[in-house]
C-alpha positions in Angstrom: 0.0 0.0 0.0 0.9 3.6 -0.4 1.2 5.2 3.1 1.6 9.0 3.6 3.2 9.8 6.6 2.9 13.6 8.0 6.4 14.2 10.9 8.3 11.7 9.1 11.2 13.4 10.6 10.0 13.5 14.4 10.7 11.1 16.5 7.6 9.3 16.9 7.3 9.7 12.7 10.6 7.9 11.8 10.0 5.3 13.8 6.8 4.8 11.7 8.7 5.1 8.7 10.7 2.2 9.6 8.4 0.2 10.6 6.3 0.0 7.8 9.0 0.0 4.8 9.7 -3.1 7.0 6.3 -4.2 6.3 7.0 -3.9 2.6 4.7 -0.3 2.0 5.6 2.3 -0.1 6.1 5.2 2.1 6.0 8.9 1.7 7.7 10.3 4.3 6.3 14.3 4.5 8.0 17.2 6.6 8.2 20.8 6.5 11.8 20.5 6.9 14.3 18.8 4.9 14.9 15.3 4.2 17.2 13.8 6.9 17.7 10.5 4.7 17.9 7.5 7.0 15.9 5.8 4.7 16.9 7.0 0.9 18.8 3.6 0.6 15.3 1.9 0.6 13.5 1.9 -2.9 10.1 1.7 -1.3 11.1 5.4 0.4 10.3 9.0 -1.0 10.3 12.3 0.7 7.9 14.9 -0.2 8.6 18.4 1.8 5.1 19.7 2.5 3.8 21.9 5.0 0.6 20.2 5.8 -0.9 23.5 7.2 -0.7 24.8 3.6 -3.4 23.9 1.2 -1.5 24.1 -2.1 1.4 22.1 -0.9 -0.4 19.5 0.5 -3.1 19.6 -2.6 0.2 18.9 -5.1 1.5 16.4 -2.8 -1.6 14.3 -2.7 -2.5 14.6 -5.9 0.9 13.3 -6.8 0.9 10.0 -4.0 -3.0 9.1 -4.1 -2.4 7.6 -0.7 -4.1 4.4 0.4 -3.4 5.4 3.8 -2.6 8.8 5.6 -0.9 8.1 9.2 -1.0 11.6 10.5 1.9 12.3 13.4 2.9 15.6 12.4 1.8 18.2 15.0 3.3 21.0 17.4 3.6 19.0 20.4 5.3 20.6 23.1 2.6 21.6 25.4 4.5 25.2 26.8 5.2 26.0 23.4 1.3 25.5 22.3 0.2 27.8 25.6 2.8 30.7 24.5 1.6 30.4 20.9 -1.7 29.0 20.8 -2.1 30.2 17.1 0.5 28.6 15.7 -1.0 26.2 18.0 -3.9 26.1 16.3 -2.7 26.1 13.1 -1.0 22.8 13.1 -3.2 20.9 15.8 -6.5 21.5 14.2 -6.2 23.2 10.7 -3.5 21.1 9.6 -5.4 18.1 10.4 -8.8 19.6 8.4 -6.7 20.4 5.2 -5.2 16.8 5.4 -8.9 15.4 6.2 -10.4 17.1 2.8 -7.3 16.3 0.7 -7.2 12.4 1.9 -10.7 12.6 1.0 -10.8 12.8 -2.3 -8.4 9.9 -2.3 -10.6 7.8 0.1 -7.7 6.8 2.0 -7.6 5.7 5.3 -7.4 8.1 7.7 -4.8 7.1 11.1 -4.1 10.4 13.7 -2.2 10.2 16.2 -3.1 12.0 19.1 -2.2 12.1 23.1 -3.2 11.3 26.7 -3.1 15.2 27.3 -6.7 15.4 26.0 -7.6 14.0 30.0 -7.8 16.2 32.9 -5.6 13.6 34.6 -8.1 13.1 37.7 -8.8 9.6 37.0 -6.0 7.6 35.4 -5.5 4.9 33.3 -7.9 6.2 31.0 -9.6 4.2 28.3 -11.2 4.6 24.8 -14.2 5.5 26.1 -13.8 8.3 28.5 -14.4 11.8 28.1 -11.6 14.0 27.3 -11.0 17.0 29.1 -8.1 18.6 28.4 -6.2 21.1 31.1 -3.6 22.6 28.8 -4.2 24.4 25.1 -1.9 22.0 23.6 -4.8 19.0 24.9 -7.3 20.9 23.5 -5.7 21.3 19.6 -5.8 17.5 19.7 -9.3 17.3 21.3 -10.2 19.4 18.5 -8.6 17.4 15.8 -9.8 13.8 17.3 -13.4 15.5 16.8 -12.7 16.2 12.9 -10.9 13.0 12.7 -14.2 11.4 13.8 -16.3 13.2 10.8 -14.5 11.7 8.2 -16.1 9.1 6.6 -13.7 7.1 4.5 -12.3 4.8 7.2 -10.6 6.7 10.3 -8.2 5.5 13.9 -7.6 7.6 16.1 -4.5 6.5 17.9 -3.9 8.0 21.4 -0.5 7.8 22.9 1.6 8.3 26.4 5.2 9.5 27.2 7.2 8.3 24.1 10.6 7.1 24.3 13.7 5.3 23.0 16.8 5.9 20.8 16.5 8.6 18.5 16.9 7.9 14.8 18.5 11.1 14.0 20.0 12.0 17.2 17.5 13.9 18.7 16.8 12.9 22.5 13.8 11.1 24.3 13.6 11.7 27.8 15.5 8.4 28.6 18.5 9.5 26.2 18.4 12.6 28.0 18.4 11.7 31.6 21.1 9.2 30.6 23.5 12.2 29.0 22.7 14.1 32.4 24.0 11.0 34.6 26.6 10.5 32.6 27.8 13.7 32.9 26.8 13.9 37.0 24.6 16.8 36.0 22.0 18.2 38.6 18.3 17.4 37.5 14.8 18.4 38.6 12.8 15.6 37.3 8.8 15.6 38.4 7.5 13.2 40.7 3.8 13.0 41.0 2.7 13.0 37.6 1.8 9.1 36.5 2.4 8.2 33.5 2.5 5.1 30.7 6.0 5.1 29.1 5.6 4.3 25.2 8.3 2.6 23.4 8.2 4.2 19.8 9.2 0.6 18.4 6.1 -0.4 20.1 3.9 2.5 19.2 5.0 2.2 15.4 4.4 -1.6 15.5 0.9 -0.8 17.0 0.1 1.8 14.5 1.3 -1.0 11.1 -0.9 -3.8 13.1 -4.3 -1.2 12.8 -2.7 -0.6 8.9 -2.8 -4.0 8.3 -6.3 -5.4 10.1 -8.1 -2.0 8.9 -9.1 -1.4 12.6 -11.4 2.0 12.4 -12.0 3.4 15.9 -10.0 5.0 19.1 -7.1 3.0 19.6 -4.5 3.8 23.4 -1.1 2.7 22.0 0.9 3.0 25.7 3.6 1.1 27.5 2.5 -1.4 30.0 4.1 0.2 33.4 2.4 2.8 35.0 5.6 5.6 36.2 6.4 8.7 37.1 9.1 10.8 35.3 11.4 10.8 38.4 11.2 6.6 38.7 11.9 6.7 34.8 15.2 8.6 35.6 15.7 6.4 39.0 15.4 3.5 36.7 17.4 4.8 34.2 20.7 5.2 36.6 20.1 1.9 37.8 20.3 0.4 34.3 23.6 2.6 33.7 24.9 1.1 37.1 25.0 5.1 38.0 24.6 5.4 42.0 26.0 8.9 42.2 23.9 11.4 40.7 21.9 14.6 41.2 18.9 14.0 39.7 16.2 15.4 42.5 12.5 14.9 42.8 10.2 17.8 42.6 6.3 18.2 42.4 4.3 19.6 39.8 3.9 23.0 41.6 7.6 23.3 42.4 8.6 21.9 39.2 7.4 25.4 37.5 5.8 24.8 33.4 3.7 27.1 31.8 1.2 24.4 30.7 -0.7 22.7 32.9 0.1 18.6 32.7 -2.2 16.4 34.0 -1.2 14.3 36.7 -2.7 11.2 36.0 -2.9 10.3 32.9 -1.6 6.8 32.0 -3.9 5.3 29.1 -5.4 1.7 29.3 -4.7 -0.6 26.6 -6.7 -4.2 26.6 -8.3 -2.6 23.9 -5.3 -2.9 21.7 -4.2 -5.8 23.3 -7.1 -7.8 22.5 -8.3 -6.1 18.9 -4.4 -5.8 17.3 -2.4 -8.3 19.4 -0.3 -4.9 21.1 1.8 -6.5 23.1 4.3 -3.8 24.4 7.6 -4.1 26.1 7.8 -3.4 30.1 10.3 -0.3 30.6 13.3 -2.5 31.6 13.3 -3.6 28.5 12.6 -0.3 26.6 15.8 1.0 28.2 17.5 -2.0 27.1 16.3 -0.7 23.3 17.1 2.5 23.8 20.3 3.0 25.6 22.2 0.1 24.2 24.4 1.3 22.0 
């Protein structure tokens, strides 16, 4: 099949891009920036630069790939960044995802977004497909907003919600458990938050889970999230253990000392038997997800 991918050079988006020219789909890997080309030695791989938030781009662009499937991972998602600049905000959360709705329309493609536990209020926990979102932050409400356009399209749609991504970084940009391990290395002092819960995602995991609901066709609200339920603080903890690092300055702090613009929500770990059960997810436990991604 031909897959379109939107962030192909993210992190969460090149890990997608692996995993499905491993699957044997022709990929088109989008971005607004440059191609990074960790994948140009693959014939199944092209890069199209598009801005997704602009019409005419992503009107040539489409009309050029006619894309079975659109896997949509492309999106400003750093939630102080959204809160300082909630156009911009705006603009790529929810308008970019409505331009790539029409223009996958007229292809009838299948339609995956991927979207974020953020959209909770983080009261409850361990949140499932059928909850009611409630976002705290502006960032959680951009992808409220696009889940609910998402959800009007009418050629086949998933709506893919995810927690806390990590692992090694394909083009040497860190995750939070590449990070934290520099930082130890390097015995540098560390605030690290310790009362927000969370569901660390491997991206191998998360890319695996996304091909699987390529693959069976599965239409609906998918949580693609690791199986341990952690706070950033035990990530680090657990990360100097794995180094064999027992001198260190990371420090735990609480959300209110730990000062962020946007509000995070503080529980907000995603249940996934859902997954499990409809697309045989079967995630790695964080032990071994830091095995992955800080083996080198």
């Amino acid at each position: 099949m031909k897959v379109f991918v939107t962030g192909a050079n993210g992190f969460v988006g090149s890990y997608i891009v692996d995993q499905l020219l491993k699957d044997g789909h022709e990929v088109f890997a989008s971005s607004r920036t440059g191609d990074l080309s960790a994948f140009n030695s693959n014939k199944s791989y092209r890069f199209i630069q598009a801005d997704f938030t602009d019409p005419y781009a992503l009107h040539d662009a489409f009309e050029f790939v006619q894309p079975d499937v659109v896997v949509h991972s492309g999106a400003m998602s750093k939630p102080d960044d959204c809160e300082l600049n909630q156009t911009d905000a705006f603009d790529i959360n929810v308008f970019g995802t409505v331009q790539l709705l029409l223009n996958a329309e007229t292809c009838k493609a299948f339609f995956i977004h991927l979207s974020t536990d953020f959209i909770f209020n983080g009261e409850k926990g361990m949140y499932n497909e059928e909850d009611t979102p409630d976002p705290v932050s502006y960032y959680g409400k951009t992808k409220r907003d696009a889940e609910e356009a998402v959800m009007e399209y009418k050629y086949g749609w998933a709506i893919v919600r995810t927690c806390f991504v990590y692992g090694k970084p394909f083009y040497g940009r860190d995750s939070f458990t590449t990070m934290i391990g520099k930082k130890l290395k390097n015995n540098e002092p560390f605030k690290v938050v310790n009362d927000q819960e969370r569901t660390p995602t491997h991206a191998a995991d998360l890319a695996r889970g996304i091909a699987s609901i390529i693959n069976k066709r599965a239409e609906g609200i998918y949580n693609l999230a690791g199986k341990d339920v952690l706070t950033p603080y035990e990530m680090a903890i657990a990360t100097a253990q794995y180094l064999n690092i027992t001198e260190h300055q990371l420090s735990p702090v609480t959300r209110n000392e730990f000062k962020e613009i946007a509000v995070r929500p503080l529980k907000s770990g995603l249940n996934i038997q859902k997954a499990m059960h409809d697309l045989d997810y079967a995630p790695m436990s964080f032990e071994e997800g830091l095995k992955e991604a800080l083996d080198m």
